[in-house]
LUMNULO-564698 format. One record per residue (C-alpha): residue number from 0; residue in one letter; x, y, z. Coordinates in steps of 0.1 Angstrom, whole numbers, plus 5000, padded with zeros to 4 digits. Example, Ala and Ser with C-alpha at 12.3 -4.5 7.8 and 13.67 -1.06 7.14 Angstrom:
BEGIN
(0; a; (5123; 4955; 5078))
(1; s; (5137; 4989; 5071))
This chain:
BEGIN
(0; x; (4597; 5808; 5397))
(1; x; (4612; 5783; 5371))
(2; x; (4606; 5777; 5339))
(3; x; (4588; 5751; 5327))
(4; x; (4608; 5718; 5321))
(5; x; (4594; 5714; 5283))
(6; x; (4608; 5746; 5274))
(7; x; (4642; 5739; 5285))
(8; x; (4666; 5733; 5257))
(9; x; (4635; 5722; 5231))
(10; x; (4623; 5741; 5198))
(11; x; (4592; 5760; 5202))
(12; x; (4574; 5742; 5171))
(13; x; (4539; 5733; 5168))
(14; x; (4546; 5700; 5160))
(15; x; (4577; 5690; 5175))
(16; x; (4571; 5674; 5208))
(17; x; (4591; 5688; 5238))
(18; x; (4618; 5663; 5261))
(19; x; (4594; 5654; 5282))
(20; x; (4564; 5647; 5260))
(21; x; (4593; 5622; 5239))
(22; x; (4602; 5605; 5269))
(23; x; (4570; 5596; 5279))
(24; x; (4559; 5584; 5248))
(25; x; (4587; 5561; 5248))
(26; x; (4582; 5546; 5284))
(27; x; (4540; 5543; 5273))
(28; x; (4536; 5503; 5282))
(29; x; (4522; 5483; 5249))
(30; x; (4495; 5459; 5261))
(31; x; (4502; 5424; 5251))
(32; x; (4477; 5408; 5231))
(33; x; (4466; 5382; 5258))
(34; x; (4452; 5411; 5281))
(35; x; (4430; 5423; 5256))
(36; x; (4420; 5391; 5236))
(37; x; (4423; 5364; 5265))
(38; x; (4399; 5337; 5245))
(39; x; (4410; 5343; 5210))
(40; x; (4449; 5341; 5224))
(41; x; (4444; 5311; 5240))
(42; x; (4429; 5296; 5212))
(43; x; (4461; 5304; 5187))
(44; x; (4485; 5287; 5216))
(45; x; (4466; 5258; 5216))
(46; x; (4466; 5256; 5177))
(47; x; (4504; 5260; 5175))
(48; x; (4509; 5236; 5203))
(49; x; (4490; 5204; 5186))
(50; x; (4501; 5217; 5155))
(51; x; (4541; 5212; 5164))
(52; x; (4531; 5181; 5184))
(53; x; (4518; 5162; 5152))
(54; x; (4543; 5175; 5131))
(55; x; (4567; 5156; 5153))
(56; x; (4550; 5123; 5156))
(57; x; (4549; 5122; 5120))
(58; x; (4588; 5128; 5118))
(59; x; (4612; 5098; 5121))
(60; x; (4636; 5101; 5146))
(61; x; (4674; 5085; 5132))
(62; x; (4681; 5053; 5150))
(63; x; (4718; 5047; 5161))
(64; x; (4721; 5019; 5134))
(65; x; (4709; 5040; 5104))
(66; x; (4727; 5072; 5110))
(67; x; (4753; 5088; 5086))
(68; x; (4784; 5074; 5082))
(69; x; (4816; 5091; 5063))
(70; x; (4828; 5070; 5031))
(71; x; (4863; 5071; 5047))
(72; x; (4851; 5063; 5082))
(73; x; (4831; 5036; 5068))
(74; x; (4860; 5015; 5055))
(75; x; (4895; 5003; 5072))
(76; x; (4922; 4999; 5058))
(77; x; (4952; 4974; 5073))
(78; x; (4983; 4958; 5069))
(79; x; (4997; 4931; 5083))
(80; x; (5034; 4913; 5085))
(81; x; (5049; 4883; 5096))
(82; x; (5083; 4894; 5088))
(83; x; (5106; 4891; 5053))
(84; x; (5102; 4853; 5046))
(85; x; (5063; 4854; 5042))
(86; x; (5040; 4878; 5022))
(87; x; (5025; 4909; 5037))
(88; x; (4984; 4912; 5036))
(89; x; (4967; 4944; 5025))
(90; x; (4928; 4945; 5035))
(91; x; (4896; 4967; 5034))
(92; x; (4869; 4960; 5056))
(93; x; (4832; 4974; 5057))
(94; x; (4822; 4984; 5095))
(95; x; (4794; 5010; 5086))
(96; x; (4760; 4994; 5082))
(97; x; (4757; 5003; 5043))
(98; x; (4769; 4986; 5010))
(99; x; (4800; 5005; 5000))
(100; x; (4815; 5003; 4964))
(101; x; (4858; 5003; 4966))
(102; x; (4882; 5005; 4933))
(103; x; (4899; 4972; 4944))
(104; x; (4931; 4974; 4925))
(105; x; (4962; 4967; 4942))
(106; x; (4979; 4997; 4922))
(107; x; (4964; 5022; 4946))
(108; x; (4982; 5010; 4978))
(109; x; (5011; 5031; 4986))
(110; x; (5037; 5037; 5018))
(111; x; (5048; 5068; 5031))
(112; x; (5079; 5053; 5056))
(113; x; (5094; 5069; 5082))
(114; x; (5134; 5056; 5081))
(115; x; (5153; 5059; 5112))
(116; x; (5182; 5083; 5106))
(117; x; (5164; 5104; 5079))
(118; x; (5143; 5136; 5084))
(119; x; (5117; 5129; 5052))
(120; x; (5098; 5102; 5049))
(121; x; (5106; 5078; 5018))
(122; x; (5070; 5076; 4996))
(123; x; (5068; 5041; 4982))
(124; x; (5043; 5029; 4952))
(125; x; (5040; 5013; 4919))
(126; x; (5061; 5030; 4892))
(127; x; (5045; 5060; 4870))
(128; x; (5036; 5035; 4841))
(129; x; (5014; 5011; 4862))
(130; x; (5001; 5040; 4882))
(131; x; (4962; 5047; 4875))
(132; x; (4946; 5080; 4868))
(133; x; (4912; 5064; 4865))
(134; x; (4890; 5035; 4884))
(135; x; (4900; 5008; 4860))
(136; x; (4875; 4987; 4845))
(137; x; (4860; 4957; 4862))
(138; x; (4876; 4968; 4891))
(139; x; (4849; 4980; 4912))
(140; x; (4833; 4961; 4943))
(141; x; (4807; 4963; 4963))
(142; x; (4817; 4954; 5000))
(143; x; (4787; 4942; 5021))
(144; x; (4786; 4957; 5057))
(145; x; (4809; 4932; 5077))
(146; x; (4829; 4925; 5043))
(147; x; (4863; 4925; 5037))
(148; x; (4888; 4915; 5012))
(149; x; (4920; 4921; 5006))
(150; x; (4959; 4909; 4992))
(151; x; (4987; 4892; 4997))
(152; x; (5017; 4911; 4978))
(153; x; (5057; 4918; 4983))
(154; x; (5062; 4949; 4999))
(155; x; (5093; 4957; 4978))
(156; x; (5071; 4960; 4946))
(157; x; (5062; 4993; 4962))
(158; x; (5097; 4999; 4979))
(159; x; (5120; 4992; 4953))
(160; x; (5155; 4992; 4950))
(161; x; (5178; 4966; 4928))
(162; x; (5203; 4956; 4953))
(163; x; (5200; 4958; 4989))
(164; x; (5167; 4976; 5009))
(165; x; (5172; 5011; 5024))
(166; x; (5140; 5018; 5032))
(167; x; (5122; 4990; 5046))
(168; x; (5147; 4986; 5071))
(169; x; (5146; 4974; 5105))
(170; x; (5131; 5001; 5129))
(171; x; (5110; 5017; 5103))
(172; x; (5076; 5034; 5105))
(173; x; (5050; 5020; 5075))
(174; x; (5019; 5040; 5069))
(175; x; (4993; 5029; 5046))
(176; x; (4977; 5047; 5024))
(177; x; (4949; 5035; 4991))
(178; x; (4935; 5056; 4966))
(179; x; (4947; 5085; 4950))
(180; x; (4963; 5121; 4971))
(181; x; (4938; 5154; 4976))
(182; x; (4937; 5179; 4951))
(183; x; (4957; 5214; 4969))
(184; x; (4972; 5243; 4965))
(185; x; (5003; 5256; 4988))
(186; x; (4997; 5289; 5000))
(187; x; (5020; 5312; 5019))
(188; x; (5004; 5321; 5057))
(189; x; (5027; 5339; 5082))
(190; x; (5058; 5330; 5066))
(191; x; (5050; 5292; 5061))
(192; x; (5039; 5271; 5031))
(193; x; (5001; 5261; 5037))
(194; x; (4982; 5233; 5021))
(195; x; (4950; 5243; 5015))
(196; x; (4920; 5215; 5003))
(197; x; (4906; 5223; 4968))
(198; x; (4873; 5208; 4957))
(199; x; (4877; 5170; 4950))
(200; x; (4864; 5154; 4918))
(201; x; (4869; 5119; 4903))
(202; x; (4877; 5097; 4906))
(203; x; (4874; 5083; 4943))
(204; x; (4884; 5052; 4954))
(205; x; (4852; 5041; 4976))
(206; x; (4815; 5056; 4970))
(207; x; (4783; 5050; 4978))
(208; x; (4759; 5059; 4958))
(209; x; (4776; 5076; 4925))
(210; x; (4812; 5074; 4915))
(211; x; (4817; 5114; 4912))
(212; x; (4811; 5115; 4952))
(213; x; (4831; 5095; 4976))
(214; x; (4862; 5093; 4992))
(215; x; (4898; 5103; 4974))
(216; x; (4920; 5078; 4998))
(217; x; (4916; 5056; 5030))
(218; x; (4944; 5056; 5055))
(219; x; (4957; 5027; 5081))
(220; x; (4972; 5024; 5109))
(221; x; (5013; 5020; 5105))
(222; x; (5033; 4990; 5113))
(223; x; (5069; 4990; 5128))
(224; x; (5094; 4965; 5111))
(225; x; (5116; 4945; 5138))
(226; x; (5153; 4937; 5132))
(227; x; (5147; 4905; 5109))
(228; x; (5143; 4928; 5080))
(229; x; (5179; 4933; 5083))
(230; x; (5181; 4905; 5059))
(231; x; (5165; 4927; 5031))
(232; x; (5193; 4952; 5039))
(233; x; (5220; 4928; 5036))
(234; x; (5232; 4933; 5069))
(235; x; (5221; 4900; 5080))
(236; x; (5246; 4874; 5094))
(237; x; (5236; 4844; 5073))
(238; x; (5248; 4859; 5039))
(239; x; (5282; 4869; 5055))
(240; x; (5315; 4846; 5047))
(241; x; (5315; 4845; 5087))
(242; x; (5286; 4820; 5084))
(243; x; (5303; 4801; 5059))
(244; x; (5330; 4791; 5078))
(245; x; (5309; 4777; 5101))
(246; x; (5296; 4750; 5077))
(247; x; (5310; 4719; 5076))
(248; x; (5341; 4711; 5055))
(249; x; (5325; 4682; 5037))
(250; x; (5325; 4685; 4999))
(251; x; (5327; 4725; 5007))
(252; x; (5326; 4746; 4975))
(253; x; (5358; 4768; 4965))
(254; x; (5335; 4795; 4954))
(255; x; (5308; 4816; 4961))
(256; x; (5284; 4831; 4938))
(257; x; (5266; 4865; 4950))
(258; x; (5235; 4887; 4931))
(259; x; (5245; 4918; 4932))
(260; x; (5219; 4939; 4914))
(261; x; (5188; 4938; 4896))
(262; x; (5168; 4965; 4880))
(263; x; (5138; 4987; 4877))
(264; x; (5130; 4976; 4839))
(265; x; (5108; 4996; 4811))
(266; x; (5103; 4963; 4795))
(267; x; (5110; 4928; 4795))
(268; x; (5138; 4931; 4772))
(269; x; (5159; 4963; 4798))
(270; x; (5153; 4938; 4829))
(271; x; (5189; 4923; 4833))
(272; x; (5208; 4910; 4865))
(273; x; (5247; 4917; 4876))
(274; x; (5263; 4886; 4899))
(275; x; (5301; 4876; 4907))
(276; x; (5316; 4848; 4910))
(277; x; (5344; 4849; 4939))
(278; x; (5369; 4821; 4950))
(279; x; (5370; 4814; 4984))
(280; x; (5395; 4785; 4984))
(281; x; (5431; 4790; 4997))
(282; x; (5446; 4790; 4964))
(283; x; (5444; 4803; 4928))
(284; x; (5415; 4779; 4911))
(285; x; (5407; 4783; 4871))
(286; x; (5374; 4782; 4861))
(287; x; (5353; 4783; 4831))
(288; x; (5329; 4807; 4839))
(289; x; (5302; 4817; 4813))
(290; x; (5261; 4825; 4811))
(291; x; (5253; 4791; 4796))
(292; x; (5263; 4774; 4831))
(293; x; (5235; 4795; 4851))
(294; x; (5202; 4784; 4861))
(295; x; (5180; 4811; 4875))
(296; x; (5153; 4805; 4895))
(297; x; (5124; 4830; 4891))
(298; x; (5097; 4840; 4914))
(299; x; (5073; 4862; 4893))
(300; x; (5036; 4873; 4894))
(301; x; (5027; 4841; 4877))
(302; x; (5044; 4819; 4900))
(303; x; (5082; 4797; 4902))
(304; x; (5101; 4792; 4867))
(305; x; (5137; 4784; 4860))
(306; x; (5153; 4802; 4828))
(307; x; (5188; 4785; 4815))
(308; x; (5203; 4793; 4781))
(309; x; (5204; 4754; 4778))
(310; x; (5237; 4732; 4776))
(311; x; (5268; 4743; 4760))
(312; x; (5287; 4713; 4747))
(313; x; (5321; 4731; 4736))
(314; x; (5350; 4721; 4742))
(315; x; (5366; 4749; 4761))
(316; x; (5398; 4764; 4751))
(317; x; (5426; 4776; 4774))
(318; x; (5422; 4813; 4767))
(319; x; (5387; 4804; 4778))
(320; x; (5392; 4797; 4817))
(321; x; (5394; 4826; 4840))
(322; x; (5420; 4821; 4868))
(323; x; (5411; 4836; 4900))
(324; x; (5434; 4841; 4929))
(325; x; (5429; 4834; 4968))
(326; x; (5396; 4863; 4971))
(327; x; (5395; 4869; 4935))
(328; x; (5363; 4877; 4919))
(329; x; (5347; 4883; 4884))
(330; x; (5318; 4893; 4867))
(331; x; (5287; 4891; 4847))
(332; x; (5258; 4905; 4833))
(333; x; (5225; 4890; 4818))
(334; x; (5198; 4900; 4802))
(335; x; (5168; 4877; 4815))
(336; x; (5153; 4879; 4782))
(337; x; (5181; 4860; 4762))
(338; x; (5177; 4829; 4789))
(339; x; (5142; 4827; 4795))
(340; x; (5116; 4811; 4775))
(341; x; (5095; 4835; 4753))
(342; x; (5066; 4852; 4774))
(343; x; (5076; 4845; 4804))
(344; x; (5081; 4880; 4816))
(345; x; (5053; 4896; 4794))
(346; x; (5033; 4904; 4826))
(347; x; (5045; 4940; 4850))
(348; x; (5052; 4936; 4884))
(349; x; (5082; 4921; 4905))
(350; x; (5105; 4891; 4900))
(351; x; (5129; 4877; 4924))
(352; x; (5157; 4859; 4910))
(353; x; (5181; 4836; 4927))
(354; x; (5211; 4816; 4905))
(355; x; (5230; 4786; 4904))
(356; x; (5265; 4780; 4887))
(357; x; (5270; 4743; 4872))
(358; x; (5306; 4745; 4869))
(359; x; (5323; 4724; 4845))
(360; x; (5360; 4706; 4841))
(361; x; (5389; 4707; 4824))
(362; x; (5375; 4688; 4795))
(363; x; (5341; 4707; 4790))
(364; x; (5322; 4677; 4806))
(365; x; (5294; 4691; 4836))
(366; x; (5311; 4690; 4869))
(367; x; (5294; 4666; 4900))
(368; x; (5264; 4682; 4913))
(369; x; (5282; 4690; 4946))
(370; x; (5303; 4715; 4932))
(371; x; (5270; 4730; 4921))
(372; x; (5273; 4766; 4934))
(373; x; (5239; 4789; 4942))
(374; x; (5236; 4823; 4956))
(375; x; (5224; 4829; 4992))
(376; x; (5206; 4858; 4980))
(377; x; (5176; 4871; 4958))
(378; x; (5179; 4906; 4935))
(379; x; (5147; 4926; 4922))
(380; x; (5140; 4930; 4888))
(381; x; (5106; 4953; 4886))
(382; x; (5091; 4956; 4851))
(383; x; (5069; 4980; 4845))
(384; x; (5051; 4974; 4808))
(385; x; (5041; 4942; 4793))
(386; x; (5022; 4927; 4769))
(387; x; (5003; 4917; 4794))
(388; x; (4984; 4935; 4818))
(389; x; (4995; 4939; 4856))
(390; x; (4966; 4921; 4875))
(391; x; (4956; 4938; 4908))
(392; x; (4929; 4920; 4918))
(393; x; (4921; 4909; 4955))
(394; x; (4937; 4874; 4964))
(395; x; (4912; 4865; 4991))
(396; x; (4877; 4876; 5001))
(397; x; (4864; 4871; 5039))
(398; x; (4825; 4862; 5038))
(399; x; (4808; 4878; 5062))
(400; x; (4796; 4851; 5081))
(401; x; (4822; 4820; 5078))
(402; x; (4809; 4786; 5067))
(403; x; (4805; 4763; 5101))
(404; x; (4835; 4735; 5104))
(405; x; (4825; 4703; 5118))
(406; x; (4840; 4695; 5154))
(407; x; (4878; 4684; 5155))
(408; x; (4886; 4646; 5152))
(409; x; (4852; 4641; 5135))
(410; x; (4853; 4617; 5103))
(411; x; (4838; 4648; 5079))
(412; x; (4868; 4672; 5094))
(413; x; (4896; 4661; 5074))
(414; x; (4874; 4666; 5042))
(415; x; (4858; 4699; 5050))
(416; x; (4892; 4720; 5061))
(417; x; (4895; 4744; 5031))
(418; x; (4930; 4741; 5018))
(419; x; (4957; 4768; 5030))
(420; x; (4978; 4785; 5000))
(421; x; (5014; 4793; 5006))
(422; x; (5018; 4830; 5013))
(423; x; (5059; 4826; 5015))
(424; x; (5082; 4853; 5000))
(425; x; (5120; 4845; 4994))
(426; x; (5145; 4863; 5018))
């Protein structure tokens, strides 16, 4: 006969339960509530159910105009280019469907650009003594959904370089960038250098509601430059003595002036300019060649001036002319600030300056204006403090809705058509 299964491998106790007697107390069926309270279960569900169905009437459902948009998604940021004779155009347009307040200084744009041949990209922006650490004041704008504003500016105020461009250079990847870089840490993961995001703080360069929340940069789309900003690298054809040649022989002059360099200034008083003064002609030519014969025209932030140290009326001397030989060149140097009038470079930013030599002759008198000799060519001169302020204010803002024209041909048309503004750059 066997033995009885609760006895098999179980403690005799009084009050321990045997295998069998746990086992079935674990398979015992709990009754759900709805079989022994039907009416009062029914009731609850039908609470519960009205209860979640008013709850949700009540709550407004987001529409697809008013949902959440990202500061940084909510503004683009683009620039345009109509190649090196004209001024490129910087702009910030609202597309999300709230008011949107931007740091609108032109200080904040900078260019990271990719140049062909090279495996870094070159980082372009103002120098470190116009650079801001802090929204500046009065600077702050609220865009209007639809908005945009913007500026017209001289890319190589960002890209400098005193004599000839190497970065923005024909072929050559420009991407945008406005506001101020991400606060990170580099960290080493699996053998590599990681960039890891800390936690951002002011200032931002676009917010919404408060300035200690918002967005650190915006970032546009990059441009490609074609091959007519070869002229900017000197490798254009125009300023090469190949070109001369092909000019016609009347009243040609015997020599040719060229800027060389300019230069990346502290002040007004550091910014000077290095040109030469070559002959060209077939044979040696004497010539009295001295700063008080150059006129420099200027193309600052303020606009077109001409500096000249004003006439010399000497006599000059025999040791004073220079003889130059068939391809013979010399030199000069100027400091800007000993020609110009007083204030004229007070304000930070870039100048472009072109020169012309008034030659004289052998008896001091001004030579005829034909003989007048002017570079081909412009140098930068960036100055970076001032007594005056560098303004970075937009140029242009776009309404959101334009005001309506009157038809074409129409007597009012002629008097309505805003006025355009010259947005040329020299070459």
């Amino acid at each position: 006969m066997p033995r009885p299964l609760a006895a098999v491998g179980t403690p005799r106790h009084p009050w321990y339960p045997s295998r069998v007697t746990r086992t079935a107390i674990h398979r015992t069926a709990v009754p759900h509530p709805a079989a022994s309270h039907p009416r009062q279960f029914a009731i609850v569900s039908l609470a519960c159910a009205m209860g979640c169905l008013f709850a949700r009437s009540g709550r407004a459902e987001p529409e697809m105009g008013t949902m959440h948009i990202p500061v940084k998604h909510q503004l683009i940021l683009t620039i345009s280019e109509e190649g090196p004779s004209q001024l490129w155009r910087a702009s910030i347009q609202n597309v999300g469907n709230t008011e949107v307040t931007v740091a609108a200084d032109l200080r904040l744009l900078s260019f990271e650009v990719a140049v062909p041949g090279k495996k870094k990209t070159s980082s372009c922006r103002v120098p470190k003594a116009m650079r801001l650490s802090s929204v500046p004041e009065g600077s702050a704008r609220s865009v209007a959904p639809g908005e945009q504003f913007g500026w017209h500016f001289d890319p190589r105020l960002l890209c400098f370089s005193s004599s000839d461009q190497d970065v923005l250079v024909p072929g050559a990847s420009v991407l945008p960038r406005f506001g101020w870089e991400r606060s990170t840490k580099t960290k080493w993961k699996g053998g590599k250098k990681v960039k890891l995001d800390l936690p951002q703080y002011a200032p931002f360069v676009a917010w919404k509601s408060s300035p200690q929340d918002g967005a650190k940069f915006l970032e546009g789309a990059p441009i490609n430059l074609d091959d007519r900003y070869s002229r900017w690298s000197g490798d254009d054809a125009k300023d090469s003595p190949a070109a001369d040649d092909e000019q016609p022989e009347i009243e040609k002059p015997t020599f040719r002036l060229t800027m060389l360099k300019g230069s990346d200034a502290a002040t007004p008083r550091d910014a000077t300019i290095r040109l030469r003064l070559s002959n060209q002609g077939p044979t040696k030519q004497s010539v009295f060649f001295r700063r008080e014969f150059i006129r420099y025209d200027v193309l600052g932030p303020r606009g077109q001036f001409t500096c000249a140290s004003g006439p010399d009326d000497r006599v000059p001397t025999r040791v004073s002319w220079t003889g130059l030989k068939q391809g013979g060149s010399t030199n000069l140097v100027t400091r800007l600030v000993e020609v110009c009038h007083p204030g004229s470079l007070d304000r930070p930013g870039l100048y472009l300056v072109r020169a012309t030599f008034e030659p004289r002759d052998k008896k001091g008198y001004p030579a005829k204006p034909s003989s007048h000799v002017s570079s081909k060519n412009y140098v930068s001169i960036r100055i970076r403090t001032g007594a005056e302020t560098f303004d970075g204010s937009p140029t242009f803002p776009i309404p959101v809705v334009p005001p309506a024209l009157p038809p074409p041909g129409s007597p009012a048309a002629s008097a309505s058509t805003p006025a355009t503004t010259s947005t040329s750059a020299p070459q």
